[in-house]
DRENTI-32808 format. One record per residue (C-alpha): residue number from 1; residue in three letters; chain; x, y, z. Coordinates in Angstrom, 3 decimals, always signed. Example, Ala and Ser with C-alpha at 12.3 -4.5 7.8 and 13.67 -1.06 7.14 Angstrom:
BEGIN
   k   r c     east    north       up
   1 ALA A  +12.300   -4.500   +7.800
   2 SER A  +13.670   -1.060   +7.140
***
This chain:
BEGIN
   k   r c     east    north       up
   1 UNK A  -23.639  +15.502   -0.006
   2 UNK A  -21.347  +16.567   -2.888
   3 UNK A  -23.008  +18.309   -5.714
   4 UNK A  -20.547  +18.544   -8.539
   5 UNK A  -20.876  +20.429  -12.068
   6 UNK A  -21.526  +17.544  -13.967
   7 UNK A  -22.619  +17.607  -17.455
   8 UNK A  -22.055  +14.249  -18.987
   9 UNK A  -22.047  +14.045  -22.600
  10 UNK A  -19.890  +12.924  -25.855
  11 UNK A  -17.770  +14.691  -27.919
  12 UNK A  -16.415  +14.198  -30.971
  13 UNK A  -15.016  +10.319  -31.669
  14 UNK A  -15.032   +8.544  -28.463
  15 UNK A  -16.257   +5.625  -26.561
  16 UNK A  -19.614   +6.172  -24.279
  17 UNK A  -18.146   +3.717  -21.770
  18 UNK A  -15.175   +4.332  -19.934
  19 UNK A  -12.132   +1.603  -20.717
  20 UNK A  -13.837   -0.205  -22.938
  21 UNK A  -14.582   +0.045  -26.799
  22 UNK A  -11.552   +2.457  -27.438
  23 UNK A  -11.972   +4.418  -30.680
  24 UNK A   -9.420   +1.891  -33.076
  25 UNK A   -5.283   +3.533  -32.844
  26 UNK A   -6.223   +5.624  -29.465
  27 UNK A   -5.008   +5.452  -26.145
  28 UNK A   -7.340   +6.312  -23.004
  29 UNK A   -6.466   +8.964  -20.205
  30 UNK A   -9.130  +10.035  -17.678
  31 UNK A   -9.163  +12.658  -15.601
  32 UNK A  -11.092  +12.128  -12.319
  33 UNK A  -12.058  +14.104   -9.365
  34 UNK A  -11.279  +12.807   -5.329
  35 UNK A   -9.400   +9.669   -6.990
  36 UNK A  -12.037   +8.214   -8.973
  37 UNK A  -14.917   +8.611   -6.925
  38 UNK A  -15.748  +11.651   -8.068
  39 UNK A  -16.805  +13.109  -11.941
  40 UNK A  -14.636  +12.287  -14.562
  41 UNK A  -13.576  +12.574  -18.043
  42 UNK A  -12.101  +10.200  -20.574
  43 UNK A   -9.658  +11.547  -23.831
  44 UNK A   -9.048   +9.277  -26.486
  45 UNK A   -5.618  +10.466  -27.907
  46 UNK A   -3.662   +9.242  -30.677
  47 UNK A   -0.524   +9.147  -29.018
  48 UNK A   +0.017   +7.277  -25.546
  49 UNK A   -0.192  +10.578  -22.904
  50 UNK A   +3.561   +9.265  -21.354
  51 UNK A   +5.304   +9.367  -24.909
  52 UNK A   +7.514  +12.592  -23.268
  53 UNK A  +10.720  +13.474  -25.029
  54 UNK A  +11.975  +15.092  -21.959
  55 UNK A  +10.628  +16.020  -18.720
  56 UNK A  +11.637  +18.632  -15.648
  57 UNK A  +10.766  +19.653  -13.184
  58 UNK A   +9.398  +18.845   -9.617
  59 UNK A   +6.414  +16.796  -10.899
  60 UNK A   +8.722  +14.249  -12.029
  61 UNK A   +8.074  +10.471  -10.398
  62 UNK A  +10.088   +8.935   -8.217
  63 UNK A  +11.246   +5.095   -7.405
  64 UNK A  +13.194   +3.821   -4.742
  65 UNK A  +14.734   +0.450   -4.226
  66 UNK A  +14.443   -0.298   -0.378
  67 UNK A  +16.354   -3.740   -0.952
  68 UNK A  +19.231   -1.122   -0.834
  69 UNK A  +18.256   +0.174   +2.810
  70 UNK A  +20.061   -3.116   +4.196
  71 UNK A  +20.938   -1.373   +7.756
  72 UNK A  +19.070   -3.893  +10.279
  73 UNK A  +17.830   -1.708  +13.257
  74 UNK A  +16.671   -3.582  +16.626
  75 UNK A  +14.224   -1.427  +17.288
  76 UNK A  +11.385   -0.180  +14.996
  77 UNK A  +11.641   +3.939  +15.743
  78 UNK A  +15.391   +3.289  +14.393
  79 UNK A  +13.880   +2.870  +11.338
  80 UNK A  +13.956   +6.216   +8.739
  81 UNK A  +10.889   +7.938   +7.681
  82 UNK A  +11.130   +7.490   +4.110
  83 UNK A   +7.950   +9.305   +2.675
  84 UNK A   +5.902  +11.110   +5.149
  85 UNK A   +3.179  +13.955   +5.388
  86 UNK A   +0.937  +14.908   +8.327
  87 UNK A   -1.372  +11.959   +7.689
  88 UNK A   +0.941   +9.392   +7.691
  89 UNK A   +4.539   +8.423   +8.063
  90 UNK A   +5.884   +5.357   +5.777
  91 UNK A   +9.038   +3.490   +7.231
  92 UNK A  +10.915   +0.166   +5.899
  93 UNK A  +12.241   -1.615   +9.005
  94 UNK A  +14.933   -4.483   +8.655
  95 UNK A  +15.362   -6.768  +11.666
  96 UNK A  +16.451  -10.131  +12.873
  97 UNK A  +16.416  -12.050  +16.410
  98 UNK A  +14.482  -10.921  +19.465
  99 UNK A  +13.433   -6.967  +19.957
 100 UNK A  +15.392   -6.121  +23.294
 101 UNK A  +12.447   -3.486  +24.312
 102 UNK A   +8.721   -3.287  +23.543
 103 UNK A   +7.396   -0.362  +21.098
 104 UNK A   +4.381   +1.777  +21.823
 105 UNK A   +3.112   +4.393  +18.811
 106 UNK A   +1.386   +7.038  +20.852
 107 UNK A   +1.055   +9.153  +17.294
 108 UNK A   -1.303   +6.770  +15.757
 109 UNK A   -2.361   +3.218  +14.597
 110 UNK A   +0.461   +1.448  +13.241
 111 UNK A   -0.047   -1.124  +10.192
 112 UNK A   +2.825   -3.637   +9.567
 113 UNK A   +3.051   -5.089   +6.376
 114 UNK A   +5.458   -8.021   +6.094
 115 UNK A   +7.630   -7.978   +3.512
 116 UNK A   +9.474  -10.705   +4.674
 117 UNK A  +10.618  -13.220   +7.492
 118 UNK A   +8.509  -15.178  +10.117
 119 UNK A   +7.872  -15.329  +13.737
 120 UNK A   +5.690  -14.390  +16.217
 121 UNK A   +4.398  -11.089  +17.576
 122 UNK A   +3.596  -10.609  +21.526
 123 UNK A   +1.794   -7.734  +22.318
 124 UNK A   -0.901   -6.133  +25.181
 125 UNK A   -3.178   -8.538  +23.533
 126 UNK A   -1.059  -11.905  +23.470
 127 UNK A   +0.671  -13.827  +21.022
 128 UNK A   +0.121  -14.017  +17.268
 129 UNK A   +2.308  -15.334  +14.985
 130 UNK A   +3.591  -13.762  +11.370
 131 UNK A   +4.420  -14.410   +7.872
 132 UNK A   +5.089  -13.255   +4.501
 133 UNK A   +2.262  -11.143   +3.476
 134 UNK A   +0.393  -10.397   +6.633
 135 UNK A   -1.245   -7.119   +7.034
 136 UNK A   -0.833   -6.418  +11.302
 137 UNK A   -2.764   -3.487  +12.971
 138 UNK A   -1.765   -2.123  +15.984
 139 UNK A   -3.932   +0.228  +17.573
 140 UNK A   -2.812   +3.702  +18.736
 141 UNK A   -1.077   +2.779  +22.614
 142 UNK A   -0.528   -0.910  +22.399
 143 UNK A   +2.782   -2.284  +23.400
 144 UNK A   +5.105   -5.202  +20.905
 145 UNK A   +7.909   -6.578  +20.275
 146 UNK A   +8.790   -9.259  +17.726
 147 UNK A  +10.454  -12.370  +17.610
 148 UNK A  +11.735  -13.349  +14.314
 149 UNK A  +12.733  -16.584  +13.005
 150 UNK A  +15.487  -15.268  +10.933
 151 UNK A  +15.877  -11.744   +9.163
 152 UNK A  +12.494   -9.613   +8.195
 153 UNK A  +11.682   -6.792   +6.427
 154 UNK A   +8.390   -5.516   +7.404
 155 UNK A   +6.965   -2.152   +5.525
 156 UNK A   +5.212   +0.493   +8.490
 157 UNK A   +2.546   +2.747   +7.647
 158 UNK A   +1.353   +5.404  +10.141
 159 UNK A   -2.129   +6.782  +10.796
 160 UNK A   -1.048   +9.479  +12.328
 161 UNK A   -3.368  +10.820  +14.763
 162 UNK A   -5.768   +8.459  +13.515
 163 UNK A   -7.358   +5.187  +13.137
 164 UNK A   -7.375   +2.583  +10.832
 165 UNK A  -10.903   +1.774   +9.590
 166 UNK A  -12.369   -0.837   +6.804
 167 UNK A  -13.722   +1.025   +3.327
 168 UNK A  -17.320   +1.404   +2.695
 169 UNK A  -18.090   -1.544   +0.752
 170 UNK A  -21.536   -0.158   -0.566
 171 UNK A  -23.481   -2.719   -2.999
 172 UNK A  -20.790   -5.480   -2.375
 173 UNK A  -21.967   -6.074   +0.794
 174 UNK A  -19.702   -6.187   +4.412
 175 UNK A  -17.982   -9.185   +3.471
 176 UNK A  -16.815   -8.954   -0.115
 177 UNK A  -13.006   -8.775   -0.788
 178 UNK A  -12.460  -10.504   +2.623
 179 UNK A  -14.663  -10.984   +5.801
 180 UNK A  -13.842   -9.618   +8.403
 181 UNK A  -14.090  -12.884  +10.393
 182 UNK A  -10.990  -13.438   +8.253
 183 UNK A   -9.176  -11.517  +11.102
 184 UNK A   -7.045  -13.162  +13.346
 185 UNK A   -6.281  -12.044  +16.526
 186 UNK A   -3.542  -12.482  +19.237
 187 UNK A   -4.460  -15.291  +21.752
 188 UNK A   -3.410  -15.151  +25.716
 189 UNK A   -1.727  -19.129  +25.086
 190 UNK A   +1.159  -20.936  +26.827
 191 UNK A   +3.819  -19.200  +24.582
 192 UNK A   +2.583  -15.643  +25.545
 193 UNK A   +2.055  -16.554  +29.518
 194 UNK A   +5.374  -18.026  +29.350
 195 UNK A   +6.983  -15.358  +28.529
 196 UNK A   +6.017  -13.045  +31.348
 197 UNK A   +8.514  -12.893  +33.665
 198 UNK A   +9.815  -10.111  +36.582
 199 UNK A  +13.116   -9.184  +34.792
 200 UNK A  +13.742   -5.220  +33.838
 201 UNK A  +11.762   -3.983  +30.482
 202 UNK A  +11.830   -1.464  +28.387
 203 UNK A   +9.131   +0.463  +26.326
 204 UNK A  +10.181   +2.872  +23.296
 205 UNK A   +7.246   +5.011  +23.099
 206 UNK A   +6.562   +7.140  +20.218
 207 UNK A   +4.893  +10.577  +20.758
 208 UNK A   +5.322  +13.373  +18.070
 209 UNK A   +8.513  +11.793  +16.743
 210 UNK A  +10.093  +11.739  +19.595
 211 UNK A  +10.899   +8.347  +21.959
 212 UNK A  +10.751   +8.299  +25.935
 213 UNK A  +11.600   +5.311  +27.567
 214 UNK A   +9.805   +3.755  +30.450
 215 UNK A  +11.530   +1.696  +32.236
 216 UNK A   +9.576   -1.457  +34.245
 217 UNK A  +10.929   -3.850  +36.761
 218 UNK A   +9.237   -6.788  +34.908
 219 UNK A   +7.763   -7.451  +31.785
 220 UNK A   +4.802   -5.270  +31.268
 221 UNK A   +2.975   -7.991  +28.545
 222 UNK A   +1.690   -9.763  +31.506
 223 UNK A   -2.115   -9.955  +31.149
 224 UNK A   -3.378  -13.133  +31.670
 225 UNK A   -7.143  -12.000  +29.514
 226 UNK A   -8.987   -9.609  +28.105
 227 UNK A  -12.405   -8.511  +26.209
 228 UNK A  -13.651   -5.529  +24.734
 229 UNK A  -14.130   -4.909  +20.661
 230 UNK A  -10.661   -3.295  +20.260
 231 UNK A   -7.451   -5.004  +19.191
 232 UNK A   -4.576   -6.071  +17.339
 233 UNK A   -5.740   -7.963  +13.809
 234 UNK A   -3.850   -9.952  +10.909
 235 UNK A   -4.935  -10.578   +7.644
 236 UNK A   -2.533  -12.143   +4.757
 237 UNK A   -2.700  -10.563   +1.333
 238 UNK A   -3.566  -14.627   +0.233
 239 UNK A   -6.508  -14.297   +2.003
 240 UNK A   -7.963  -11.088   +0.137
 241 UNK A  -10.364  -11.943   -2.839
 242 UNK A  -10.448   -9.451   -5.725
 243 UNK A  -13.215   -8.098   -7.256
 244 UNK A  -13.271   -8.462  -10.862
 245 UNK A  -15.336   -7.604  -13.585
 246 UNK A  -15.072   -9.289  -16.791
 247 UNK A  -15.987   -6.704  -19.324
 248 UNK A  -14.617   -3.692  -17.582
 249 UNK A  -10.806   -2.724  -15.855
 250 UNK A  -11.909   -1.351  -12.104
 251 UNK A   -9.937   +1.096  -10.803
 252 UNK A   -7.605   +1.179   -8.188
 253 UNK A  -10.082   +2.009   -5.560
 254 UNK A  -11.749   -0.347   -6.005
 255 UNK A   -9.083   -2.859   -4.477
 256 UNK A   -9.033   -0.815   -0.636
 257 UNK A   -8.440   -2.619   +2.066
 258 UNK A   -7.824   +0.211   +4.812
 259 UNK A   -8.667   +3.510   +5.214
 260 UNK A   -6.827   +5.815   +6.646
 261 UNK A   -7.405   +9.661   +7.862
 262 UNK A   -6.726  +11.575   +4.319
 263 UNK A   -5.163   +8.019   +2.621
 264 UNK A   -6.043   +4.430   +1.634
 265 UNK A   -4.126   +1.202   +1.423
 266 UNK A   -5.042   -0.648   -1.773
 267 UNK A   -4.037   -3.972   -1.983
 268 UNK A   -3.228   -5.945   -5.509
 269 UNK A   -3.380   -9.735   -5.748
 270 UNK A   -3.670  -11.875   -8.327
 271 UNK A   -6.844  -12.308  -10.825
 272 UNK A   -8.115  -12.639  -13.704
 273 UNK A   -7.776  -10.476  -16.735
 274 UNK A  -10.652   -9.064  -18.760
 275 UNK A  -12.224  -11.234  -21.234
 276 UNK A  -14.362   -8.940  -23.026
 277 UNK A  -12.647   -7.954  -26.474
 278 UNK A  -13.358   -4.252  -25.872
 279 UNK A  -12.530   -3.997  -22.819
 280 UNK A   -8.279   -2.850  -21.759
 281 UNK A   -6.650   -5.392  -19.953
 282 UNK A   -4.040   -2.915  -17.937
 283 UNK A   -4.347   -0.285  -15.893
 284 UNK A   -5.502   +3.096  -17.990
 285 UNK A   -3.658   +6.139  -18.165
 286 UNK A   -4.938   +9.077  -15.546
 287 UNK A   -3.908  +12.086  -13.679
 288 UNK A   -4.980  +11.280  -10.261
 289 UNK A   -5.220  +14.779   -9.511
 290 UNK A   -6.468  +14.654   -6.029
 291 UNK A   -3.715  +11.817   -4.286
 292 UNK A   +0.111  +10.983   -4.005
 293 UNK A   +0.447   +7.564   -5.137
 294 UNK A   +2.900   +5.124   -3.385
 295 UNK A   +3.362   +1.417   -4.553
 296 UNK A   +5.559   -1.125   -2.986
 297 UNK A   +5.672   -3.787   -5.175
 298 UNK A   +5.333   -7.207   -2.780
 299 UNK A   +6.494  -10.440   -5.055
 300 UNK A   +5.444  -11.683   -8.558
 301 UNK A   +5.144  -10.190  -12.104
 302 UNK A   +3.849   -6.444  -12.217
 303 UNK A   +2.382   -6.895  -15.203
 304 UNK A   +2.284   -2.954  -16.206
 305 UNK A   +5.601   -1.798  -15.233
 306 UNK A   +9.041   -2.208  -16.444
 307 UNK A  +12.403   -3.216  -14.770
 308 UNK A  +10.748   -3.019  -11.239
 309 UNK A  +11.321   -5.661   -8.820
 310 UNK A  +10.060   -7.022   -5.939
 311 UNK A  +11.461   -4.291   -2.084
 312 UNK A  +10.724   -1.400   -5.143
 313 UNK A   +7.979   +1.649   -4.374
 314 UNK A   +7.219   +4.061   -6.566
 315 UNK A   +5.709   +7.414   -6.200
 316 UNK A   +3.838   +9.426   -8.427
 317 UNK A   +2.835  +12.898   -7.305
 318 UNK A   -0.700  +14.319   -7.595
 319 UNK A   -0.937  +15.649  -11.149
 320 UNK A   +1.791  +13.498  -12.820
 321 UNK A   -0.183  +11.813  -15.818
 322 UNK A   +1.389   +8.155  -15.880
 323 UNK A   -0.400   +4.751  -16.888
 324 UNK A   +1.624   +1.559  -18.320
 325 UNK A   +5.015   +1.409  -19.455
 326 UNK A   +5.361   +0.943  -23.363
 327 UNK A   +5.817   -2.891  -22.927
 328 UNK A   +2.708   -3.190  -20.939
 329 UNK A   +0.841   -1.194  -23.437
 330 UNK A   +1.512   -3.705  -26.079
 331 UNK A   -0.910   -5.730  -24.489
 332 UNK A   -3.591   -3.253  -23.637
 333 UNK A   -6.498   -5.046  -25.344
 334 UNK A   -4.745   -9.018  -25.841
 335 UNK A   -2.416  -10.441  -22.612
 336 UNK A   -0.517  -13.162  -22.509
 337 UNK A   -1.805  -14.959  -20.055
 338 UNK A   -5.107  -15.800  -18.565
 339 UNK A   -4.243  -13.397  -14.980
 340 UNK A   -2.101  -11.160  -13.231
 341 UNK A   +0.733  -12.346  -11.233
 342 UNK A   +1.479   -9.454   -8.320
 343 UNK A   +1.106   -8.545   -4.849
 344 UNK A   +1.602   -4.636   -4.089
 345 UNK A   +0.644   -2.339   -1.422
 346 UNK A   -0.342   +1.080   -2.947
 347 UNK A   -0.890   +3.876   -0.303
 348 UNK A   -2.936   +7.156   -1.905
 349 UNK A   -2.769  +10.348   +0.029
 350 UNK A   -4.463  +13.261   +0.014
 351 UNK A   -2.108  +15.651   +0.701
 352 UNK A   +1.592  +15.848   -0.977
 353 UNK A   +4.553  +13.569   +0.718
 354 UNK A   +8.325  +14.659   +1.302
 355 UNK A  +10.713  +12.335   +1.099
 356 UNK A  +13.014  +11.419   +3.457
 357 UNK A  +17.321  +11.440   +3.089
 358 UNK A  +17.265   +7.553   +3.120
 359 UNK A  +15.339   +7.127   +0.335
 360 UNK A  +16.802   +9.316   -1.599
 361 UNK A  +19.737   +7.700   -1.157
 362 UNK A  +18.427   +4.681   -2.941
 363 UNK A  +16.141   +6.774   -5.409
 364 UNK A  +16.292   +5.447   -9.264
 365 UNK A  +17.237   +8.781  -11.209
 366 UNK A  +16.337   +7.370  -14.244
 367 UNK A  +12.543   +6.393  -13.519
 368 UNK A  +11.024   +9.247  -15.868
 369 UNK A  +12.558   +7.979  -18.879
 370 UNK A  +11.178   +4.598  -18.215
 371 UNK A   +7.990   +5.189  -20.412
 372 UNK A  +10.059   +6.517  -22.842
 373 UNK A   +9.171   +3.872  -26.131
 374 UNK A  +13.132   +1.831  -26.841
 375 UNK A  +11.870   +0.970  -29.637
 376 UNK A  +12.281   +4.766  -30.776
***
């Protein structure tokens, strides 16, 4: 067990609950240890903490558009690493028609997240088919291929040397957010025995970066059953059930849906705002001092961010202080509308990511200067 300094107290004018009750004309930051798990402190200011005049340096954020990566690649591995560190290797694969060779990731679980397009998925496990929002894991060593309807854009995380596992859902109980009955997995059916045949096959296999090629004289999906507790899963973001807390704005941790060796995958859908008068109603500025923070922004409105769209990620590295853009904090304590409207996949990291060439090649310069007030 942890044992932290702690020494909670108050000082000077501030709220005693955290997000809530802000002293009147202040703006909250906290500061948190092991990405809000851990001890934390809360600064009323009188100035929102993003109101820089200029900024430089490497700590600067960073947002990409991958709508502008629009090579289509048969193969996954032909897709670019576009943020990676030894945890985990993020990739944005475009594709269309019928992979011509299977894949195998011998580096670590692979999680698909689909972007967009439809069609089915065969794998060592059978068939299961895909769509818009689905959340696939692969486990470390099985063999795919897809079959799409029409073009897809499917977002890859890596575990790298790792396995995906579910978060500790503590008080909530094992099947809060979603249960995990919700999990659908491949079936052995007509469609995936019919495609078995005795023609040549490839598999791209994955190991340390690098792809070998076996070569079989048939098609190697040919199982006709299996059991066990191990396998390939599906879950659709539509599917996931938020918690939500009238009175007080959870944070971001609080919406994991993976866990990953040394990162998370956080998953936003839509839900009610906060009805409590005192309470904020968007995300509050913070540090997160221990974790990169990556957000690919699925479909919808993102209710605390300006001018990005739907294929868009951000990153903000560990130590960047960031929190709504001035629009968005307009409506800190008084929205709108009666809930959010967004779907995003936010990956948190423990240890720094480097970027890759490709996506800086479709990097917004200008992101920095986005919480800069226009009415100034």
């Amino acid at each position: 067990m942890k044992r932290y300094i702690g020494h909670p107290r108050v000082e000077g004018t501030a709220s005693r609950q955290a997000h809530a009750d802000l002293p009147p004309g202040t703006y909250e930051r906290e500061m948190s240890k092991e990405g809000f798990f851990g001890p934390a402190a809360f600064f009323h200011h009188r100035h929102p903490p993003t109101g820089w005049s200029a900024f430089e340096g490497p700590l600067a954020p960073h947002a990409f558009d991958f709508t502008q990566l629009d090579a289509v690649a048969a193969h996954p591995w032909s897709a670019p690493d576009l943020l990676h560190n030894a945890s985990t290797r993020i990739r944005f694969w475009r594709t269309s028609g019928r992979m011509d060779a299977l894949a195998r990731n011998a580096d670590g679980d692979e999680l698909l997240f689909v972007h967009a397009g439809s069609g089915d998925l065969y794998c060592d496990f059978g068939r299961l088919a895909f769509a818009p929002g689905d959340y696939i894991v692969l486990p470390r060593g099985t063999m795919w291929r897809l079959e799409c309807a029409g073009p897809a854009a499917i977002l890859m995380i890596e575990a790298t040397n790792a396995t995906y596992m579910l978060p500790d859902k503590g008080l909530l109980g094992g099947h809060a957010i979603f249960d995990p009955a919700m999990f659908d997995t491949p079936r052995v059916d007509d469609a995936f025995l019919a495609q078995q045949d005795e023609k040549p096959w490839r598999v791209a296999v994955k190991r340390r970066g690098a792809v070998s090629t076996v070569t079989y004289p048939y098609n190697p999906l040919d199982a006709i059953g299996w059991h066990g507790d191990l396998a390939a899963c599906r879950i659709n973001v539509r599917d996931i059930r938020p918690l939500m807390s009238h009175r007080y704005h959870l944070p971001p941790s609080a919406h994991t849906t993976f866990v990953g060796s040394r990162f998370v995958v956080c998953t936003f859908v839509p839900r009610p705002f906060e009805t409590d008068p005192g309470a904020i109603k968007i995300p509050f500025f913070h540090n997160n001092d221990d974790y990169d923070e990556v957000i690919f922004y699925h479909a919808g409105d993102f209710f605390s961010r300006d001018n990005i769209r739907p294929g868009m990620v951000t990153l903000h590295p560990s130590g960047f202080t960031h929190g709504p853009h001035p629009k968005a904090l307009t409506r800190m304590l008084v929205q709108s509308k009666p809930a959010t409207d967004e779907y995003a996949v936010m990956v948190d990291t423990r240890d720094a990511l480097e970027i890759g060439e490709a996506a800086r090649r479709v990097e917004w310069a200008g992101y920095v200067d986005s919480w800069k007030d226009p009415a100034k």
